[in-house]
DOGUKOL-187472 format. One record per residue (C-alpha): x, y, z. Coordinates in Angstrom, 2 decimals. Example, Ala and Ser with C-alpha at 12.3 -4.5 7.8 and 13.67 -1.06 7.14 Angstrom:
REM residues 2
+---------+---------+---------+
:    east :   north :      up :
+---------+---------+---------+
:   12.30 :   -4.50 :    7.80 :
:   13.67 :   -1.06 :    7.14 :
+---------+---------+---------+
END
This chain:
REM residues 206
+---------+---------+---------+
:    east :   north :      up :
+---------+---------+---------+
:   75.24 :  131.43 :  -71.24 :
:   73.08 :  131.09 :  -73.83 :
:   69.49 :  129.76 :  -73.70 :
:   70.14 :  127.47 :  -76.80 :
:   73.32 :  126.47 :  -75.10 :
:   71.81 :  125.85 :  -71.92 :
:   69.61 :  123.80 :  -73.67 :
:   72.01 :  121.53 :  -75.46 :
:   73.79 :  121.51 :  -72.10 :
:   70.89 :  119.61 :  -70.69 :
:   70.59 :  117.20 :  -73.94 :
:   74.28 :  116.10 :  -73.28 :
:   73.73 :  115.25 :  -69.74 :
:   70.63 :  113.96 :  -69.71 :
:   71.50 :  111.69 :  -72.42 :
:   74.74 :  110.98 :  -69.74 :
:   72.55 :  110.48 :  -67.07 :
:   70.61 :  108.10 :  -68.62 :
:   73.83 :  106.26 :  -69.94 :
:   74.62 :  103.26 :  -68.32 :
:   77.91 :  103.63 :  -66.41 :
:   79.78 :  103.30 :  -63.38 :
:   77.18 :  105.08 :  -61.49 :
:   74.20 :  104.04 :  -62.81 :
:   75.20 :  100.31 :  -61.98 :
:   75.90 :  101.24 :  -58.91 :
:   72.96 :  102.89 :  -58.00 :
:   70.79 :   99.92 :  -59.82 :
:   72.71 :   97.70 :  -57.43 :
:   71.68 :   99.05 :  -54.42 :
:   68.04 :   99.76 :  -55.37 :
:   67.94 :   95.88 :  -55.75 :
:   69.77 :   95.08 :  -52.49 :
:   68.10 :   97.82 :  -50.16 :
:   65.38 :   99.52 :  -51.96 :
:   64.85 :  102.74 :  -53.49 :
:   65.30 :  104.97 :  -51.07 :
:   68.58 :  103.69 :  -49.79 :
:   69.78 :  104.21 :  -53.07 :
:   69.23 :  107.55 :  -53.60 :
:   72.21 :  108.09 :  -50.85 :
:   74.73 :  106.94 :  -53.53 :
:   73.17 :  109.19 :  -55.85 :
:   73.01 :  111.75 :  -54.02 :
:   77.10 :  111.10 :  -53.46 :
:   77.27 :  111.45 :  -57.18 :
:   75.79 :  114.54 :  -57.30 :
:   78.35 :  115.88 :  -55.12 :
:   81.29 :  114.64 :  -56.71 :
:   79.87 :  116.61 :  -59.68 :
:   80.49 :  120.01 :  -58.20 :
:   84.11 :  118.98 :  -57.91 :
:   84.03 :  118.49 :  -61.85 :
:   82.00 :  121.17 :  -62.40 :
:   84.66 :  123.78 :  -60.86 :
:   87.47 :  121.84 :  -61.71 :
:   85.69 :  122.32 :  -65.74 :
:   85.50 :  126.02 :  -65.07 :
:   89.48 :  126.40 :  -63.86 :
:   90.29 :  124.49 :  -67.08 :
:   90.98 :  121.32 :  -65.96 :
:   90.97 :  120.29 :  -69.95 :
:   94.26 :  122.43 :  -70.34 :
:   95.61 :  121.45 :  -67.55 :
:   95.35 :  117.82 :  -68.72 :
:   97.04 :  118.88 :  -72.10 :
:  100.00 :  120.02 :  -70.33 :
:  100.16 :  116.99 :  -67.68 :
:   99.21 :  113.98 :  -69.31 :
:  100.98 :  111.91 :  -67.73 :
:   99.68 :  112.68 :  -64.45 :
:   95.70 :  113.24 :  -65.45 :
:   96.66 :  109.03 :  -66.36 :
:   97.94 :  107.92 :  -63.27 :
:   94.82 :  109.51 :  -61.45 :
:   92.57 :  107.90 :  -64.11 :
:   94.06 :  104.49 :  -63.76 :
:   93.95 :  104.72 :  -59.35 :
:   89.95 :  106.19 :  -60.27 :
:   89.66 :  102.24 :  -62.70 :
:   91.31 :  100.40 :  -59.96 :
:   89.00 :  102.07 :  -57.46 :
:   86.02 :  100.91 :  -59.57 :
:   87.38 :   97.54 :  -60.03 :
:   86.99 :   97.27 :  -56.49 :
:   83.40 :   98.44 :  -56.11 :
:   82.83 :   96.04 :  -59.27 :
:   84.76 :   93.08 :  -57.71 :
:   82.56 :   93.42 :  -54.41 :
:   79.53 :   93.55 :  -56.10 :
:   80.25 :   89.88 :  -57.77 :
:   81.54 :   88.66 :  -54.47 :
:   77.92 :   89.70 :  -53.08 :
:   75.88 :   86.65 :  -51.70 :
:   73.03 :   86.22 :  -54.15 :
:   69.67 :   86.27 :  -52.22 :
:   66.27 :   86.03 :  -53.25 :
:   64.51 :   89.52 :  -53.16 :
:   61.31 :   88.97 :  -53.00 :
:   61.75 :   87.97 :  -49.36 :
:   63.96 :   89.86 :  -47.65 :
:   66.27 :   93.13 :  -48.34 :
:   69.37 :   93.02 :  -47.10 :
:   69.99 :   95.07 :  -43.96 :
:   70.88 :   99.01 :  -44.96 :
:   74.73 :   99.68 :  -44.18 :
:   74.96 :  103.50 :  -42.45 :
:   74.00 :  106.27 :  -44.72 :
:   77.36 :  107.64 :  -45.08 :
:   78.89 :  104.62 :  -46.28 :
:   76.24 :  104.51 :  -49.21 :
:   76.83 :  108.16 :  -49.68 :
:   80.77 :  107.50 :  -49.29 :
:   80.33 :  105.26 :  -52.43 :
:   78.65 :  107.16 :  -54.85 :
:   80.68 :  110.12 :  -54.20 :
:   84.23 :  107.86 :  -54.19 :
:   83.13 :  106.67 :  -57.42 :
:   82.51 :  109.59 :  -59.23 :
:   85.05 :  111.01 :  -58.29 :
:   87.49 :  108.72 :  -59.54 :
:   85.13 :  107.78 :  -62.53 :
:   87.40 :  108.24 :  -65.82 :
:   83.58 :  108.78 :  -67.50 :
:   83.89 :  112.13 :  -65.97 :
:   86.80 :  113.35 :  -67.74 :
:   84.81 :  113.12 :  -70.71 :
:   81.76 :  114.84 :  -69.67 :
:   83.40 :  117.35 :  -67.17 :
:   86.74 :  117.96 :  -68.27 :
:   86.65 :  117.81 :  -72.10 :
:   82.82 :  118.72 :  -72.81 :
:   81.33 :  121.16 :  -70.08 :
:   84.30 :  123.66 :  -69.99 :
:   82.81 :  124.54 :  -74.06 :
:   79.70 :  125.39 :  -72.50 :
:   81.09 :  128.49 :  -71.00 :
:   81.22 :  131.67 :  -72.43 :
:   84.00 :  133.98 :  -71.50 :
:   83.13 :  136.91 :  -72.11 :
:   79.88 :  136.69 :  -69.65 :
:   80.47 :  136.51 :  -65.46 :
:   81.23 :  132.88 :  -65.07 :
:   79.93 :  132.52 :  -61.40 :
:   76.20 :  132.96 :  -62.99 :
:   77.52 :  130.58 :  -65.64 :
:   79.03 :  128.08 :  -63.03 :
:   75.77 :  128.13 :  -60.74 :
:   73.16 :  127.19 :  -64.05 :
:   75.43 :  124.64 :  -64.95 :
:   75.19 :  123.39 :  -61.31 :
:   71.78 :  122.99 :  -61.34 :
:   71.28 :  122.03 :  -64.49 :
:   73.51 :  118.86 :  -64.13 :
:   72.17 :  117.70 :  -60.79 :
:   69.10 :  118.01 :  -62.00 :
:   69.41 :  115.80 :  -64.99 :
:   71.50 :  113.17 :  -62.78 :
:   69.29 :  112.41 :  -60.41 :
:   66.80 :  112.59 :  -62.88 :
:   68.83 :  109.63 :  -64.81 :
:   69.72 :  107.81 :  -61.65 :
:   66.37 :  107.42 :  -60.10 :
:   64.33 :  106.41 :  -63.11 :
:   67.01 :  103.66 :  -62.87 :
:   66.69 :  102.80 :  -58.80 :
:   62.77 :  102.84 :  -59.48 :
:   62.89 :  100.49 :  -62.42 :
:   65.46 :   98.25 :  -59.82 :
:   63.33 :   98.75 :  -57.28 :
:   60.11 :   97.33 :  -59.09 :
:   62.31 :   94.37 :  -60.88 :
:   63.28 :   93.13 :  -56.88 :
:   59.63 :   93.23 :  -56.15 :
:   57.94 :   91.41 :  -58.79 :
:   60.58 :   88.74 :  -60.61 :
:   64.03 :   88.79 :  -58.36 :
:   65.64 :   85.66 :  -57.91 :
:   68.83 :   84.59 :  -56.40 :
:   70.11 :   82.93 :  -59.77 :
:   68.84 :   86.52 :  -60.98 :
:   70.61 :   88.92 :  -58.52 :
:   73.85 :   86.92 :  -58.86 :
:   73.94 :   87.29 :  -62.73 :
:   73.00 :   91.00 :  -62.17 :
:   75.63 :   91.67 :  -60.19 :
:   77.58 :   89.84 :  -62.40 :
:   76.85 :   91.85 :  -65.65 :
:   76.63 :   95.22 :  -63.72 :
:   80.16 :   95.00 :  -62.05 :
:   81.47 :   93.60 :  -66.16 :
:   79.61 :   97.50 :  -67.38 :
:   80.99 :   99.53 :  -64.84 :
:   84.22 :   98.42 :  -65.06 :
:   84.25 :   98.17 :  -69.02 :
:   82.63 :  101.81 :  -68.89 :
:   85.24 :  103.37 :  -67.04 :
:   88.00 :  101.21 :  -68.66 :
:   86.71 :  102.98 :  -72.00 :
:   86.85 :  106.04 :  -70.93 :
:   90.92 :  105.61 :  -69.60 :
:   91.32 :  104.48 :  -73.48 :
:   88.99 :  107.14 :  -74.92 :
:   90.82 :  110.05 :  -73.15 :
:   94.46 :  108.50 :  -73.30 :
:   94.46 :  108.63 :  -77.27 :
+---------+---------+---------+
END
């Protein structure tokens, strides 16, 4: 790989990173409702789910999808209805004023569970993963070297993204959280993370 490629590697995800989407409201969620470092877990889930889509990228999942459309659908539309379920919970949850009280942490794994369910059945991840990264490799060069950069690279930039988001959450619960404002939250970050992935089912359907 590249250095100028490597570079524009980390332009595209950072910019993805910083993107709000499926994950990103879900992380932003649970800074508000637990704090920061409880919501690092669900980042740290998304992470994970990346190095699925990172080796599934550098089998050629995109030509796989070519020849199976119709099944890369039906796992994109059980990956939306999965996310309209994190996105229906979160406007079911019981607004509470922040500046009081957190709610109580659920167990780490469950937090983890969620970040790493979601990404893997974000849609959003066919675009980055399965129709972007798999140009970034070059095969003429050993692709486990390739593979491993692209690794880091991406987790770094991710959790990059996704904690300058928690932080900013985290600070917003602090100093102005309301219940009238966590309810309306919740509200508009279960309509974007649902709307996100249900663009990227259209997007990659076309």
């Amino acid at each position: 790989m590249e250095f100028s490629v490597w570079l524009a590697m980390i332009g595209l995800f950072l910019a993805g990173g910083l993107t709000p989407g499926p994950a990103v409201m879900l992380v932003l969620s649970s800074s508000l409702r637990y704090g920061f470092r409880p919501a690092m877990l669900p980042a740290i889930g998304v992470s994970t789910a990346n190095l699925v889509w990172i080796s599934l990228a550098a089998g050629g999942a995109a030509a796989i999808a070519k020849q199976f459309p119709a099944g890369f659908l039906v796992l994109k539309l059980v990956g939306l209805c999965f996310i309209a379920w994190l996105a229906f919970n979160l406007i079911r949850a019981e607004p509470r004023d922040l500046r009081l009280a957190r709610e109580a942490m659920p167990k780490r794994a469950a937090l983890f569970g969620k970040g790493l369910g979601l990404q893997l059945a974000n849609p959003n991840a066919l675009v980055f993963f399965g129709a972007l990264l798999p140009g970034y490799f070059d095969a003429s060069r050993p692709l486990t070297l390739q593979v491993a950069i692209a690794i880091a690279t991406i987790t770094v930039t991710e959790m990059f993204g996704l904690a300058i988001y928690a932080a900013a959450a985290d600070r917003m619960a602090r100093n102005f959280a309301t219940p009238s404002f966590a309810k309306w939250f919740n509200r508009g970050a279960a309509f974007l993370m649902f709307s996100s992935a249900a663009f990227a089912v259209w997007a990659t359907s076309r």
